[in-house]
C-alpha positions as CSV (number, residue, x, y, z in Angstrom):
1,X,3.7,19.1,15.0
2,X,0.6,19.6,18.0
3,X,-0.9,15.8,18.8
4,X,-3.8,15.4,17.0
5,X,-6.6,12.8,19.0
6,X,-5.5,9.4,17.5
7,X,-8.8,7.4,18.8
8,X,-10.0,4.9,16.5
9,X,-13.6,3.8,16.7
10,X,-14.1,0.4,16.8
11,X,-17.2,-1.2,14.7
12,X,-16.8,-4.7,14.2
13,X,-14.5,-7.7,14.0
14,X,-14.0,-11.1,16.0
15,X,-12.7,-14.6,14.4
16,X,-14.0,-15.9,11.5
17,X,-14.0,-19.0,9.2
18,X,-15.1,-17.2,5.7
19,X,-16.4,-20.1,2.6
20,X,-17.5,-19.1,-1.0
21,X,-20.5,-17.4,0.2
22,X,-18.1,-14.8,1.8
23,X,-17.7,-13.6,-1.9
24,X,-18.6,-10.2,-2.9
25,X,-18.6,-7.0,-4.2
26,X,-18.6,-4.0,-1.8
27,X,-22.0,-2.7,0.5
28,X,-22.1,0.1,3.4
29,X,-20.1,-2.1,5.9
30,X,-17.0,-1.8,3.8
31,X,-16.8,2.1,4.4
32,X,-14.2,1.6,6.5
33,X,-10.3,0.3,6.8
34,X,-9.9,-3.1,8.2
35,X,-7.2,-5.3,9.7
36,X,-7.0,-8.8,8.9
37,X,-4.7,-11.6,10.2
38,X,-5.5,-14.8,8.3
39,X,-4.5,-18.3,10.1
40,X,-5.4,-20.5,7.4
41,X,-6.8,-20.6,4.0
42,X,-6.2,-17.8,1.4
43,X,-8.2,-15.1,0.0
44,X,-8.2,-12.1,-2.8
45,X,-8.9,-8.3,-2.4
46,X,-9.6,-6.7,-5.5
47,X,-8.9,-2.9,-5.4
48,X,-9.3,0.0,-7.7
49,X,-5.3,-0.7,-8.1
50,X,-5.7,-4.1,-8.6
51,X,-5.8,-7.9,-7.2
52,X,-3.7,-8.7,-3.6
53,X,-3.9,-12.2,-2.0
54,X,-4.7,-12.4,1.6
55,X,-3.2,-15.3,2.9
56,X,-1.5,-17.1,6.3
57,X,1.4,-15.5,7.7
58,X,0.7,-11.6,7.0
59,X,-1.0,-9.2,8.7
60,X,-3.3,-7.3,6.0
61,X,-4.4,-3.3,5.7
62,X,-7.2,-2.6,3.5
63,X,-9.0,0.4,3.1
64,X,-12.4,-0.9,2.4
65,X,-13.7,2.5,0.3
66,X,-11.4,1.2,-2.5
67,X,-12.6,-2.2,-2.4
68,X,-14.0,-3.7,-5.2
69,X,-14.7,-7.1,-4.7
70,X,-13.6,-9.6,-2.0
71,X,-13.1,-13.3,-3.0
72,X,-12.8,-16.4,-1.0
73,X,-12.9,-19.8,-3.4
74,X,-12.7,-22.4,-0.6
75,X,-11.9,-20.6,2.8
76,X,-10.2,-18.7,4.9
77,X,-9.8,-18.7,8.7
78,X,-9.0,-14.9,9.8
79,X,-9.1,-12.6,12.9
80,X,-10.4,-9.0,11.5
81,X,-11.3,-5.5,12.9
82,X,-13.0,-3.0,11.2
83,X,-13.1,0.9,12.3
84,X,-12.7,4.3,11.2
85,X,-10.3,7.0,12.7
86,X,-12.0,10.3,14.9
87,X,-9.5,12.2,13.5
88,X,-9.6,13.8,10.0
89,X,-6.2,14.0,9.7
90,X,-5.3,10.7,10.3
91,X,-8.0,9.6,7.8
92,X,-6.8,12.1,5.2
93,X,-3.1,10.1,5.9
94,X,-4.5,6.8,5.7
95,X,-6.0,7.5,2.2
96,X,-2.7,8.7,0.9
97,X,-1.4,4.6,1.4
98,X,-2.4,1.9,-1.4
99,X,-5.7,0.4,-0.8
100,X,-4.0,-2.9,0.5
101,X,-1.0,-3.4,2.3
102,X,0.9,-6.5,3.8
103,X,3.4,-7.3,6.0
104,X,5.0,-10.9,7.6
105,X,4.0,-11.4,10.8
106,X,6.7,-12.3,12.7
107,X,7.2,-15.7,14.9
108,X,7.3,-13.6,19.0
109,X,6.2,-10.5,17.5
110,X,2.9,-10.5,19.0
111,X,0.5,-9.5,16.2
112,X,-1.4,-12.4,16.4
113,X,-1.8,-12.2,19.9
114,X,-3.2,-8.5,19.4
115,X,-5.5,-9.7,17.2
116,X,-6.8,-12.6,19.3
117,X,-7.0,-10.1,21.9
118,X,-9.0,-7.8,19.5
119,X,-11.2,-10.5,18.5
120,X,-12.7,-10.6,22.0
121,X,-13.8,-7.3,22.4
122,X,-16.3,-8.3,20.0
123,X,-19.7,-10.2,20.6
124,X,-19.5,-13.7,18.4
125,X,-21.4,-14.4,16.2
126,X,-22.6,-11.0,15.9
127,X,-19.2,-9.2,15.4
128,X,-20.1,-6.2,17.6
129,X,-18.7,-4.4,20.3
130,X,-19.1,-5.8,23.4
131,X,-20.2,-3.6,26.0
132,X,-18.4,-5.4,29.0
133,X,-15.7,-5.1,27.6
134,X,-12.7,-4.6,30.6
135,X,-11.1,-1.3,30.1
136,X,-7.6,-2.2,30.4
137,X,-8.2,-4.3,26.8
138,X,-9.8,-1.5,24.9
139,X,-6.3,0.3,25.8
140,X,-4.1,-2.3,24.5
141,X,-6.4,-3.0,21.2
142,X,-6.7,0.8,20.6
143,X,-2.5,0.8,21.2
144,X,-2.0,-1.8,19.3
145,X,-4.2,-1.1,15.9
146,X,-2.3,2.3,16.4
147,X,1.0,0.4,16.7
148,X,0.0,-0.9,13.2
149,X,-1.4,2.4,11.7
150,X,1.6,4.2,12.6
151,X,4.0,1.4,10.8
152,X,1.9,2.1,7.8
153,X,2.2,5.4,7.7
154,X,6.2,5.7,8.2
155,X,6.6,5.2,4.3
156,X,4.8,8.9,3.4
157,X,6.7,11.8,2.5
158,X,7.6,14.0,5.7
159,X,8.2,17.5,3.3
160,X,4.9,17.1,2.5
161,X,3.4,16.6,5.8
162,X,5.3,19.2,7.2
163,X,3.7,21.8,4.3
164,X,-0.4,20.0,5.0
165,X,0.3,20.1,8.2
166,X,-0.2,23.8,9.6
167,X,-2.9,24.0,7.0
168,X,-5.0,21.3,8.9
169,X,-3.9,22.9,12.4
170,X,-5.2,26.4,11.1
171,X,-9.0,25.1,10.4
172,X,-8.8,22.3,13.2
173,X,-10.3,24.3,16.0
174,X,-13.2,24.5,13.3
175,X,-13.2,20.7,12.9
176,X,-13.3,20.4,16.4
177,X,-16.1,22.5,16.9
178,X,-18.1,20.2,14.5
179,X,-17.3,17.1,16.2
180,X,-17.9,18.5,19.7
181,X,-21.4,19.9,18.0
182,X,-22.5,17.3,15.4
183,X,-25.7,16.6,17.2
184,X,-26.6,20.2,17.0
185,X,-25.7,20.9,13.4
186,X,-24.6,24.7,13.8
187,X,-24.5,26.8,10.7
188,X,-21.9,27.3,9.3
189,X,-20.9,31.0,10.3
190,X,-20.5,29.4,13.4
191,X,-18.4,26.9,12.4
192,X,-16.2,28.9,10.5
193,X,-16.0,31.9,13.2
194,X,-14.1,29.6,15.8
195,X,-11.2,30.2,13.4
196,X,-12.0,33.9,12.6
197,X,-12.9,33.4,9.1
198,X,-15.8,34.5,6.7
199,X,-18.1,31.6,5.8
200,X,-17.3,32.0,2.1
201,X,-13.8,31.8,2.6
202,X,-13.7,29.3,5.3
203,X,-15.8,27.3,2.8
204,X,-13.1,27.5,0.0
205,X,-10.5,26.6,2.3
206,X,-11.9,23.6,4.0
207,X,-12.4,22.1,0.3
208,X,-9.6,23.2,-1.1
209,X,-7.7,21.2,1.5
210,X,-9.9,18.2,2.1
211,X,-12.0,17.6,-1.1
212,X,-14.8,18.0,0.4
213,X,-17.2,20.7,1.8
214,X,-18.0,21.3,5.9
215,X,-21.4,20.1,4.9
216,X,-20.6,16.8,4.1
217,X,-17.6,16.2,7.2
218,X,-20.6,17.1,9.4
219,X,-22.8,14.1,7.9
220,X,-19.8,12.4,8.0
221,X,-18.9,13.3,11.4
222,X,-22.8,12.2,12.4
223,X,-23.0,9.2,10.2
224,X,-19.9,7.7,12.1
225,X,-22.0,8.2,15.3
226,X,-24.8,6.3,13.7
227,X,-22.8,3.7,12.3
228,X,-21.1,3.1,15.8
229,X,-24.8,2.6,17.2
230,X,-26.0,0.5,14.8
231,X,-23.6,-2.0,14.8
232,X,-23.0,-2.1,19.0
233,X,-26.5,-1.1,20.5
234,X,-30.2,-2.2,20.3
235,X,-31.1,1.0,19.7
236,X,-34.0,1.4,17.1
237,X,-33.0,3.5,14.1
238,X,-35.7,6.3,15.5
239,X,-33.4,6.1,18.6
240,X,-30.2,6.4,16.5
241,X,-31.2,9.4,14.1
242,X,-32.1,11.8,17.3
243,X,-29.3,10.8,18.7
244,X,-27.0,11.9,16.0
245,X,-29.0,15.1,15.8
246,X,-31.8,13.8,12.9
247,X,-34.7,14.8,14.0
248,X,-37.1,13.2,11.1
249,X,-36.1,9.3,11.1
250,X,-37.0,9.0,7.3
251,X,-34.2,11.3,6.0
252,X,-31.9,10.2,8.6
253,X,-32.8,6.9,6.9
254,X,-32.2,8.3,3.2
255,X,-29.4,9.9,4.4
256,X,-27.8,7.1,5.4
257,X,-28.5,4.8,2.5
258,X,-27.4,7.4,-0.2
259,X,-23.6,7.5,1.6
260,X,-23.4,4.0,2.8
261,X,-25.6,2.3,-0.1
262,X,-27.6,0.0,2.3
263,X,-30.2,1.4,4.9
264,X,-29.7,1.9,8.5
265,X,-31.8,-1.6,9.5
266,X,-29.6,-3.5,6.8
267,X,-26.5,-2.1,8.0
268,X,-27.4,-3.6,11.2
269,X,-28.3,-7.0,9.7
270,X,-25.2,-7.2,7.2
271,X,-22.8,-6.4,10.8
272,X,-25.0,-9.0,12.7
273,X,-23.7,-11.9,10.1
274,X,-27.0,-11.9,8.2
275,X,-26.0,-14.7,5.0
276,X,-22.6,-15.5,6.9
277,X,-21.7,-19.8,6.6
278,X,-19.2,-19.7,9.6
279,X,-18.7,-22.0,12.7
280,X,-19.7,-21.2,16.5
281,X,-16.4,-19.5,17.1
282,X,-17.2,-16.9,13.7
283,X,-17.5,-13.8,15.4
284,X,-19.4,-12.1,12.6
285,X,-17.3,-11.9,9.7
286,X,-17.8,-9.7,6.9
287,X,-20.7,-10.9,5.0
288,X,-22.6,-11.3,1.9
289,X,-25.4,-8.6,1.4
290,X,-26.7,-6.4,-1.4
291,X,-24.6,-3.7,-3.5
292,X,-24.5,0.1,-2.7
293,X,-27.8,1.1,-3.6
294,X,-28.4,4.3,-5.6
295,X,-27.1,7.4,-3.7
296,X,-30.3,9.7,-3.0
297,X,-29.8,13.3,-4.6
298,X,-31.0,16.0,-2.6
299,X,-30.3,19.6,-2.2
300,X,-30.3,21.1,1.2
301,X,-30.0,24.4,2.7
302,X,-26.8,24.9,5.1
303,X,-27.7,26.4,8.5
304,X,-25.5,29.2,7.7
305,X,-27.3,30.0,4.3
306,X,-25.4,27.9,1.6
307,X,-27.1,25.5,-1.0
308,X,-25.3,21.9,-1.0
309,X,-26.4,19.0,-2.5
310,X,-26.6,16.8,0.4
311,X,-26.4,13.8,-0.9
312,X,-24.2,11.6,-1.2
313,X,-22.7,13.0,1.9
314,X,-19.8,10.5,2.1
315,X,-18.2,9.1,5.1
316,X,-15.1,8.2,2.6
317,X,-11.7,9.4,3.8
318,X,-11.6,13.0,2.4
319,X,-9.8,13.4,-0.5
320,X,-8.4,16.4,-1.8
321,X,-4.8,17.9,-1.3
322,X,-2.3,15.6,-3.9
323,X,0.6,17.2,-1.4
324,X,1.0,14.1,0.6
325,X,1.7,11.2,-2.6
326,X,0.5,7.7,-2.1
327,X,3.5,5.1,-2.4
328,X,2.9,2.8,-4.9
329,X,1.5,-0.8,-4.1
């Protein structure tokens, strides 16, 4: 199998001490997979599979696009990062594990030291990425979320990654091409020649493989960017939607809303701990804020001449091939 880039972009995390008011049901920040290492107190996830204590001891995966509703009934003391892969392909893998998994975290093993360390890449109270961060401990929090990733994802069929596998690797140059050009949206006849295909069929294949359409992995693709500059820049959101190629702020700004369920300004509040009760050393937990709004419906017209309906154009992982089976919980 050809290395695929395993980068993970980092959007939030830090130390926090999480009461009642950390209680609540999912909003744009959770659109993402998170890492938790509680130190004291206990918590619940509750998932589309079901309820899964977070508690002292573990160290805790949770895909937040399956999330339901997050419950603290006293409190809970917790280190926690939040990102989202570059890759497609590892996101496609990551949505083939349960929503939540846990695993002991062992006395020497150094996992709670990797997520101390993680921690203070972040800005407290604020949660968001510092941007003095020393380069030497990006490296070892990057290698060590993907020390953590890859221990996840040693439970998944091989057979059937071996069979999605040069699928992916036949369109990737195309996926690529998107990433590399997101800011310039090219059509897709573009897209779909740097694999010397015909739009139509290139279409077809892309879904058929990922559950969703080019379209929508370019929003996705752009609404990463944006996300990434919302919650670690000053940027205003004019500033953010031209640089992720948005040229008119207000549908940048419906955009947004309709995948992520907030808007761009209270994305940034919700990641800056607005409605968080935490102590000084909180570095912005996950917080309370308002329920995905409605998603905006809007049909657009594809560069390359194809009608899609825009909206919601999801930054979810991208479901679609059942080759690669999710283990059960």
């Amino acid at each position: 199998m050809r290395l695929d880039n395993p980068n993970l972009i980092l959007l939030a995390g830090g130390f926090a001490r999480c009461t009642p008011a950390w209680t609540k049901g999912p909003t744009g920040i959770d659109r993402c997979y998170k890492v938790y290492a509680p130190v004291a107190g206990a918590a619940r996830i509750e998932t589309d599979a079901g309820a899964h204590p977070v508690r002292p001891g573990r160290i805790t995966f949770i895909s937040g696009f399956r999330l339901r509703r997050q419950v603290c009934d006293r409190r809970l003391d917790v280190y926690w990062v939040h990102f989202v892969p570059e890759s497609l392909y590892l996101r496609y893998l990551l949505d083939r594990l349960p929503p939540v998994l846990d695993r002991p975290r062992g006395a020497g093993d150094g996992t709670l030291e990797g997520m101390k360390e993680a921690a203070r890449l972040f800005d407290a109270p604020r949660g968001r990425p510092r941007e003095d961060a020393p380069p030497a401990r990006v490296c070892r929090v990057q290698g060590f979320l993907l020390g953590l990733v890859a221990r996840l994802l040693e439970g998944l069929d091989d057979a059937a990654l071996r069979r999605f596998s040069p699928r992916y690797y036949r369109l990737k140059p195309a996926l690529d091409y998107m990433q590399e050009c997101a800011r310039e949206n090219p059509p897709l006849r573009e897209i779909a020649s740097q694999v010397h295909l015909a739009p139509n069929y290139f279409h077809r294949r892309f879904r058929a493989l990922f559950g969703t359409t080019p379209y929508n992995y370019k929003h996705t693709v752009r609404l990463d960017a944006a996300r990434r500059h919302l919650a670690s820049t000053d940027l205003s959101v004019k500033e953010v939607a031209d640089r992720t190629g948005y040229e008119n702020p207000l549908y940048f700004s419906r955009v947004f809303a309709g995948a992520l369920g907030v808007s761009p300004t209270a994305f940034r509040a919700l990641h800056q701990g607005a409605g968080l009760e935490a102590d000084p050393r909180a570095a912005g937990a996950p917080t309370v804020g308002r329920g995905p709004g409605k998603a905006v419906q809007e049909t657009r017209r594809d560069a390359g001449g194809r009608g899609e309906r825009a909206n919601p154009p999801s930054s979810a992982p991208l479901r679609g091939s059942p080759d690669i089976p999710r283990r059960q919980p």
